[in-house]
C-alpha positions in Angstrom: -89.8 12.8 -5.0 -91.0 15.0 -2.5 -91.8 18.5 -3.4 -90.0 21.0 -0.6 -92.8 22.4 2.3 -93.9 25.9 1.2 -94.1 28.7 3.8 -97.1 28.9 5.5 -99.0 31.9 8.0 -99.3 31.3 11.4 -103.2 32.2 11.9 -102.2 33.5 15.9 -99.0 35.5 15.2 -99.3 36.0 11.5 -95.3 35.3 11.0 -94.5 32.9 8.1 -93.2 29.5 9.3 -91.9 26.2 7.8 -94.9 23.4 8.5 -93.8 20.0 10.2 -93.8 17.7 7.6 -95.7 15.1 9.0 -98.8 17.2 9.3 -98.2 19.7 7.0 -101.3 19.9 5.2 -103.2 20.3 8.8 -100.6 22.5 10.8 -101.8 26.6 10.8 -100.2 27.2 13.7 -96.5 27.9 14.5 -94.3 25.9 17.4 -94.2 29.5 20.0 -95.8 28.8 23.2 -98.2 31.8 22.5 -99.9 30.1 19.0 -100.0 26.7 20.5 -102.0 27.8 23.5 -103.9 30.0 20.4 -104.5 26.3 18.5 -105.6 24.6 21.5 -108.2 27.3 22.5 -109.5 27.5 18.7 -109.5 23.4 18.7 -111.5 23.4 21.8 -113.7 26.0 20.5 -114.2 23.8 17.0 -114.7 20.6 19.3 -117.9 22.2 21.6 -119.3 24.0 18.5 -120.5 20.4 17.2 -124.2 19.9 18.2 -123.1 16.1 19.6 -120.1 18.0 22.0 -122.3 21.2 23.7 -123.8 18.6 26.6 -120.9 16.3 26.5 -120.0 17.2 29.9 -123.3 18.0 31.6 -126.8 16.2 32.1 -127.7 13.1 34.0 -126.1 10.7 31.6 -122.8 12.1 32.5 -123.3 12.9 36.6 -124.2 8.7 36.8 -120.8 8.1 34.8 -118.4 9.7 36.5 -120.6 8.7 39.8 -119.9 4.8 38.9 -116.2 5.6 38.2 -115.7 7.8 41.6 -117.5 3.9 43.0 -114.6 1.8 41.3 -112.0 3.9 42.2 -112.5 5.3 45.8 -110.2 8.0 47.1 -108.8 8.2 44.1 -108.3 12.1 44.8 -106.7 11.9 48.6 -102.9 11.7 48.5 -102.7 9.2 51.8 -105.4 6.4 50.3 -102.9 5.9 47.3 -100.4 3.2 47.2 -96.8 3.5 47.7 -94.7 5.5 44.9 -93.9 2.7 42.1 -90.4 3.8 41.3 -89.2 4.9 45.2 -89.2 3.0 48.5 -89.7 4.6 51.5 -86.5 5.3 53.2 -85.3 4.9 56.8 -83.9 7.2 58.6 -80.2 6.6 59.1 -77.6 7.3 62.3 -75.4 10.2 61.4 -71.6 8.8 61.7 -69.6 11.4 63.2 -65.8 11.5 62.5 -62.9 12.6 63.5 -61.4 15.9 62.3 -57.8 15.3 60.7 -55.2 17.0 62.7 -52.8 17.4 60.3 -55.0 19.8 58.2 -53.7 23.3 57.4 -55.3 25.9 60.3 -56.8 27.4 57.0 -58.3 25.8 54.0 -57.0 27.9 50.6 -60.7 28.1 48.7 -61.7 29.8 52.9 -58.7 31.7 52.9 -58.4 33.1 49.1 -62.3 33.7 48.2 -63.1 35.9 51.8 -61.0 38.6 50.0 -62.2 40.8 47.9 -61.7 40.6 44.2 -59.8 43.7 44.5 -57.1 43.0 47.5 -56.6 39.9 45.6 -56.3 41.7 42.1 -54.2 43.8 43.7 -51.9 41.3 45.1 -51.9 39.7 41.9 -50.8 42.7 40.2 -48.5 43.9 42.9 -46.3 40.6 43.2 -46.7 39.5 39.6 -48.8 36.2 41.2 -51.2 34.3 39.6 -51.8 31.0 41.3 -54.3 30.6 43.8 -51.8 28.9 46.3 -49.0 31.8 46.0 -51.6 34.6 46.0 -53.5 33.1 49.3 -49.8 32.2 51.2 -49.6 36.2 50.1 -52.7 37.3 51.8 -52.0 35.4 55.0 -49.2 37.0 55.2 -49.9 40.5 54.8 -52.7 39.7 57.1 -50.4 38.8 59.9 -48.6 41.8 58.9 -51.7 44.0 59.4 -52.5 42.3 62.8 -49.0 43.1 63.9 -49.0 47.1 63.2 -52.4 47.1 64.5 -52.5 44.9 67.4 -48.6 44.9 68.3 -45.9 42.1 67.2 -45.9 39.3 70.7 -42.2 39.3 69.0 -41.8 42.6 70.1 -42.0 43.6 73.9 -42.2 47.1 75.2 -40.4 50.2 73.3 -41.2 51.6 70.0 -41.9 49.2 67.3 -39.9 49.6 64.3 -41.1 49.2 60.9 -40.0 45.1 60.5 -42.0 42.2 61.1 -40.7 39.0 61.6 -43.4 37.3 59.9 -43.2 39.2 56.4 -39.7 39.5 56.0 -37.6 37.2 53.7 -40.5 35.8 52.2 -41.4 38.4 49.5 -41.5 36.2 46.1 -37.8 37.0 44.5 -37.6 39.6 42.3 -41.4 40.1 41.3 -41.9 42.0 38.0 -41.4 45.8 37.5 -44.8 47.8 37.9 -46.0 50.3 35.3 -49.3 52.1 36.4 -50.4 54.4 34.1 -48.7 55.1 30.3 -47.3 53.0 27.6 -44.7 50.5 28.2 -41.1 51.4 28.0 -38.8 51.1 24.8 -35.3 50.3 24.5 
């Protein structure tokens, strides 16, 4: 039976860690990003300290090596002397199809119609008519913006005179008896 892994010292952050326990006896490092990068540098170190590793990458042995593989594999480096990608074909550019717009759609489209509002004017109609789906709420807010065009831009239902304080496209169409409104205070008892 296998004895549980002790706690071990990170050598980078100096935190206590659980080792993996596949390299257990070898890990002194911990898995953050900073110690691993800490690990590499030090195993990098340990690797060109040996006196067989401190030329590895220099001296004429080494410039005729990577000269005969730069020979075997020309323009290895340049993007446009590679082959095609492996796992994608090249793909041709395709007509665009146009089609015809629906006539029977709605002059307004709800997710257009309900998210140009503000969070507020449609909190507020929320609160104010005791709506909460997104349908009732945006019929709502075309309609009090029809309302708001007819104060400010005059009713075409009404010609000439004084305007009086009804508009035909509002009226009758209030949600029935929407829920009392409290602002303010603690709600009332029996």
């Amino acid at each position: 039976m296998r004895r549980p892994l002790s706690q071990r010292k990170c050598k980078h952050c100096q935190t206590f860690f659980a080792p993996d326990p596949r390299s257990a006896k070898r890990q002194r490092y911990c898995s953050k990003a900073a110690c691993r990068q800490a690990s590499k540098a030090a195993s990098q170190h340990r690797w060109l300290q040996k006196p067989g590793n401190r030329d590895y990458f220099t001296g004429p042995t080494h410039v005729e090596r990577v000269r005969q593989w730069r020979r075997a594999h020309p323009g290895y480096w340049r993007p446009q002397a590679r082959g095609p990608h492996a796992l994608q074909e090249d793909l041709t550019p395709q007509e665009t199809q146009k089609q015809p717009l629906d006539d029977g759609l709605t002059p307004h489209a709800l997710q257009d119609v309900f998210f140009m509002q503000p969070a507020v004017v449609v909190g507020l109609i929320a609160h104010l008519t005791g709506l909460t789906l997104q349908d009732d709420i945006a019929t709502t807010a075309r309609r009090l913006q029809q309302l708001g065009r007819d104060i400010l831009c005059g009713s075409p239902h009404h010609q000439g005179g004084i305007q009086d304080g009804q508009t035909p496209h509002f009226t009758g169409q209030t949600p029935t008896c929407p829920p009392a409104v409290q602002l303010g205070g603690s709600a009332p008892g029996p």
